[in-house]
C-alpha positions, -999 to +999 in steps of 0.1 A: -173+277+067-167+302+098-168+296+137-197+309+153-188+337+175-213+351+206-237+374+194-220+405+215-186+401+196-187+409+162-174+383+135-149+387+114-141+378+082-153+344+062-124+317+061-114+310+028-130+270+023-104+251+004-117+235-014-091+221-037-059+200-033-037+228-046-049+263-035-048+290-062-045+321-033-057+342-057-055+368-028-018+362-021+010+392-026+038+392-048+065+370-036+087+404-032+060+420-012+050+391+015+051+410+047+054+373+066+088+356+061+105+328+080+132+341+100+164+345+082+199+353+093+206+384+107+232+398+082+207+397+051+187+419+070+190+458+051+222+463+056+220+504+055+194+509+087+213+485+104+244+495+098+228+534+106+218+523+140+245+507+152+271+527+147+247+552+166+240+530+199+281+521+194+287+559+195+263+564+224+281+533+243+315+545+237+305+581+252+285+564+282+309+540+295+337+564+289+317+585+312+312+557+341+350+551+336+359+581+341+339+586+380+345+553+389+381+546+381+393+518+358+397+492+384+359+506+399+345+502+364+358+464+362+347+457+391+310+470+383+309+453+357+316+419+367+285+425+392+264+445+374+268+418+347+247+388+369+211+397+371+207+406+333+205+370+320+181+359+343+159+389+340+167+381+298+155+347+303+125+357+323+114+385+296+116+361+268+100+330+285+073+353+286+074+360+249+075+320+239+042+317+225+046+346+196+086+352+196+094+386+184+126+390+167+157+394+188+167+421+167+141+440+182+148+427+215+186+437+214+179+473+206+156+479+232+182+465+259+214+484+241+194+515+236+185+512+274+221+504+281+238+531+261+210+559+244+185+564+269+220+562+300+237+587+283+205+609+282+197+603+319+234+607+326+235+645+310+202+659+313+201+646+353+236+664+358+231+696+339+192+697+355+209+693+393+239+719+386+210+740+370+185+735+403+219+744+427+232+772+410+197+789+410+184+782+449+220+781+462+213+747+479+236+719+463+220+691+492+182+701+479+193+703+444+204+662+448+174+657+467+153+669+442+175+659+409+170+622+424+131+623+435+117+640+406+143+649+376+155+617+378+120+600+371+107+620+347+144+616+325+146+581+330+113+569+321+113+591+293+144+582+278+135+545+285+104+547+269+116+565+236+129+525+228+090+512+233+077+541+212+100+534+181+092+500+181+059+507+182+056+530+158+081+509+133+081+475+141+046+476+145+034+438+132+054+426+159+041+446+183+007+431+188-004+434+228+004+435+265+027+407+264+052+425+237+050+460+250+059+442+288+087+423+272+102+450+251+099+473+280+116+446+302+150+444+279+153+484+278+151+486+314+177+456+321+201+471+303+196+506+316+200+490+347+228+473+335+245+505+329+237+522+364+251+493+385+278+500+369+281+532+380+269+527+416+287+495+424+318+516+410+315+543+431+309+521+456+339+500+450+362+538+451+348+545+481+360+515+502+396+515+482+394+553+498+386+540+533+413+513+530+390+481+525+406+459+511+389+438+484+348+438+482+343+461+515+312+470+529+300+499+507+300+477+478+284+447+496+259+464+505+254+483+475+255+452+455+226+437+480+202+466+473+210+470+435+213+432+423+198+415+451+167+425+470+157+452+436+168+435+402+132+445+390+131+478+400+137+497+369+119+469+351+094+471+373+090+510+361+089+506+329+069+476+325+041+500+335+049+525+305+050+493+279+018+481+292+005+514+281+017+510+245+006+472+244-033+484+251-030+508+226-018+480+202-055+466+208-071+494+208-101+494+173-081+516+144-095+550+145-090+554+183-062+576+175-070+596+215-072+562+232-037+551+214-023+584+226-035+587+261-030+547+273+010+553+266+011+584+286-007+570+314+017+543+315+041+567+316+032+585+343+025+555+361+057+547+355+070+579+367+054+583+403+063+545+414+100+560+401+099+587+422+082+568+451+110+541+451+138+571+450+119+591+478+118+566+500+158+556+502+163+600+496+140+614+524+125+585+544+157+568+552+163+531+559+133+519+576+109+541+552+131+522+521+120+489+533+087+502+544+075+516+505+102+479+494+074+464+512+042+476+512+042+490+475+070+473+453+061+440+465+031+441+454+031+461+423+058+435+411+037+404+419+007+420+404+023+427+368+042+391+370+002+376+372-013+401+346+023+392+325+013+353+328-024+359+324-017+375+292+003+348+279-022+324+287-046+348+272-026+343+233-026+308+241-068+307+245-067+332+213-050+303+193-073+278+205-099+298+193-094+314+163-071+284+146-104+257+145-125+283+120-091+270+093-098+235+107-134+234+095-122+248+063-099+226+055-064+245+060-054+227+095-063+195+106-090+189+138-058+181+163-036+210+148-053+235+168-048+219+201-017+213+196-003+247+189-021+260+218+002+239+240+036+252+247+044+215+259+027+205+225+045+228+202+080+218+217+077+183+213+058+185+176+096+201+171+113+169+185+094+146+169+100+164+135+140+162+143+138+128+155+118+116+124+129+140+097+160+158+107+170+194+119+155+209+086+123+197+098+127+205+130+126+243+119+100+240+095+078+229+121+090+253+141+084+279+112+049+265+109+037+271+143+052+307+140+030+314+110-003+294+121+007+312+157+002+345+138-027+336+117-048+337+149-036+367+163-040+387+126-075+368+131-083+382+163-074+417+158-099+417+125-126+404+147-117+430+173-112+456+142-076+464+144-062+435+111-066+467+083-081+466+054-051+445+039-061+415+057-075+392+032-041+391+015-022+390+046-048+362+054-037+344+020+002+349+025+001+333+059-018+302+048+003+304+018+034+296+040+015+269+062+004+245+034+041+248+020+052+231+051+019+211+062+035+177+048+061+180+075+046+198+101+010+186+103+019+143+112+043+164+137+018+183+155-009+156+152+014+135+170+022+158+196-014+167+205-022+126+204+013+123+230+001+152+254-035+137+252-050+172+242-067+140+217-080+109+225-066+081+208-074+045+212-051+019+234-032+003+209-031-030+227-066-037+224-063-047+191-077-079+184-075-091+152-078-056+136-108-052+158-106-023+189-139-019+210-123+021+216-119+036+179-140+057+170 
């Protein structure tokens, strides 16, 4: 039995009735093949790639911060750091609140922020100096080379470097990289920590500058460095590349076979990301104070409360994909009639997880918790074969998936049908009208 869909979307494929009380999955993969796993520890992870890609960020980090070290001064470098330190976990926690209904793995979030941090710095760091010492030895002007290394060398270098992170986790983390809401978050992390790494550098600088002038302590070049940088602009470079990841998060929707569509949405985020980059360093390069706050104002403003709605739009969006795609397995048998509404409930989900630990214990408590991931995916593989985009593997991805939810239903269906019943997303009867077994209100 299927959900009825409208007649201008097209239907995807039959759920699989079950129709006994042990499932055969005759569609299932190998054991050693299942693509869908509940999250283990990250040090059984395979252990050469990661080992390969750490010690290359590690190399990249030693080089980059011996760089900023070495123009800011020990005591400069310290000092940026403490400061530079303070925005990144709110701007973390903000990223992955975003990311609550389909967590992707923080592995994959931790190497977009330290390639960010370290790769994609140390590329800005190089190619920007060697392009401005290139630009003022051939016009002879070392003030217009800055000017232009900043408004337009720096853009193009930065963005690109940043979004060499988003690309590679597109193109090899692909099943976790499903829509607008993943290509915004990972784009987030790599920004925070290139950010990260440049207020190092600047509030260092700016730190040498008053110990040169004879401030003593926090003068005013740091202040006020540290009030642009981490106060008034923590989003900035977020901001940017945000712009490129939502590029690379419609392409992750686009139909398979739009091969032009998945190759021209990235670069127009790119560019996107680009010109507001070169705006924003324009402003503060030619314009002065008043034309900072001006383009602060009328354009960053804006562009930043614009993306936060279409950010929490698409969240809510997964949410109504859950709700919709999860009753089809209902009908069918897999889930029961309250499951649905409660996974597509953040308050739901959370306290289907406390009940389980109350009840059960903290091994219960995660495989609920496991559960919701898997039923959580199930809709979204769902959606993408009704939009065209599952593959033609999806029958036994299909099979693994609801493999791994009736392995844990026992504990994590009375969880969730509890949790739906306590948010009222159910009706259930007032228990205190029972009189003598007898309750005018059930149904």
């Amino acid at each position: 039995m299927s959900k009825s869909v409208p007649a201008d979307q097209p239907e995807a494929a039959p759920v699989p009735l079950r129709d006994a009380e042990e499932p055969a999955f005759p569609a299932a993969a190998d054991r050693s093949q299942w693509r869908y796993r509940p999250r283990r520890a990250f040090w059984r992870s395979r252990l050469v790639r990661a080992v390969a890609l750490v010690t290359v960020l590690a190399i990249c980090a030693l080089v980059i911060l011996g760089l900023v070290r070495e123009q800011t001064g020990t005591e400069g470098f310290l000092v940026g750091l403490g400061l530079a330190v303070l925005p990144v976990p709110l701007l973390m926690a903000a990223f992955r609140w975003l990311d609550r209904v389909e967590p992707g793995p923080w592995r994959n979030l931790l190497f977009a922020f330290a390639w960010g941090a370290f790769a994609a710095a140390l590329v800005a760091i190089l190619a920007n100096t060697f392009a401005i010492r290139w630009i003022a030895t051939a016009t002879a002007d070392p003030h217009s080379a800055d000017n232009l290394g900043a408004t337009v060398v720096a853009p193009v270098v930065e963005e690109s470097a940043k979004a060499a992170a988003v690309l590679l986790l597109f193109l090899f983390r692909r099943r976790h990289f499903g829509g607008l809401v993943d290509g915004v978050v990972i784009a987030g992390f790599t920004a925070t920590g290139f950010a990260f790494t440049e207020n190092i550098l600047y509030l260092g600088n700016a730190f040498g500058e008053d110990q040169e002038f004879g401030s003593s302590g926090i003068g005013m070049v740091t202040a006020g460095t540290f009030f642009v940088r981490v106060v008034m602009s923590p989003f900035a470079h977020p901001l940017f590349t945000v712009l490129t990841g939502i590029g690379f998060g419609l392409a992750a929707l686009a139909p398979r076979g739009k091969r032009v569509r998945k190759v021209l949405l990235p670069l127009a985020g790119l560019l996107l990301a680009m010109g507001l980059h070169a705006a924003w360093n324009g402003s503060a390069t030619f314009g002065g104070p008043w034309a900072f706050y001006a383009v602060y104002g009328a354009l960053m403003v804006p562009a930043f409360g614009l993306l936060t709605w279409l950010a929490v739009w698409s969240r809510q969006r997964e949410l109504r994909t859950i709700s919709g795609e999860l009753p089809a397995y209902a009908e069918a048998g897999w889930l029961s009639p309250a499951e649905p509404l409660a996974l597509s409930s953040m308050r739901a989900r959370e306290m289907a997880r406390s009940f389980a630990a109350r009840t059960y214990g903290p091994t219960a408590a995660r495989t609920v918790g496991e559960y919701e991931s898997f039923a959580t995916t199930l809709a979204f593989l769902r959606d993408r074969a009704r939009r065209g985009t599952a593959g033609p593997d999806f029958p036994a991805r299909e099979q693994e998936l609801l493999h791994h939810l009736w392995q844990r239903r026992e504990v994590a269906s009375p969880s969730l049908t509890y949790a739906a019943r306590a948010t009222g997303r159910v009706w259930s009867p007032p228990q205190y009208l029972d009189y003598g077994g007898y309750n005018p209100y059930r149904r």
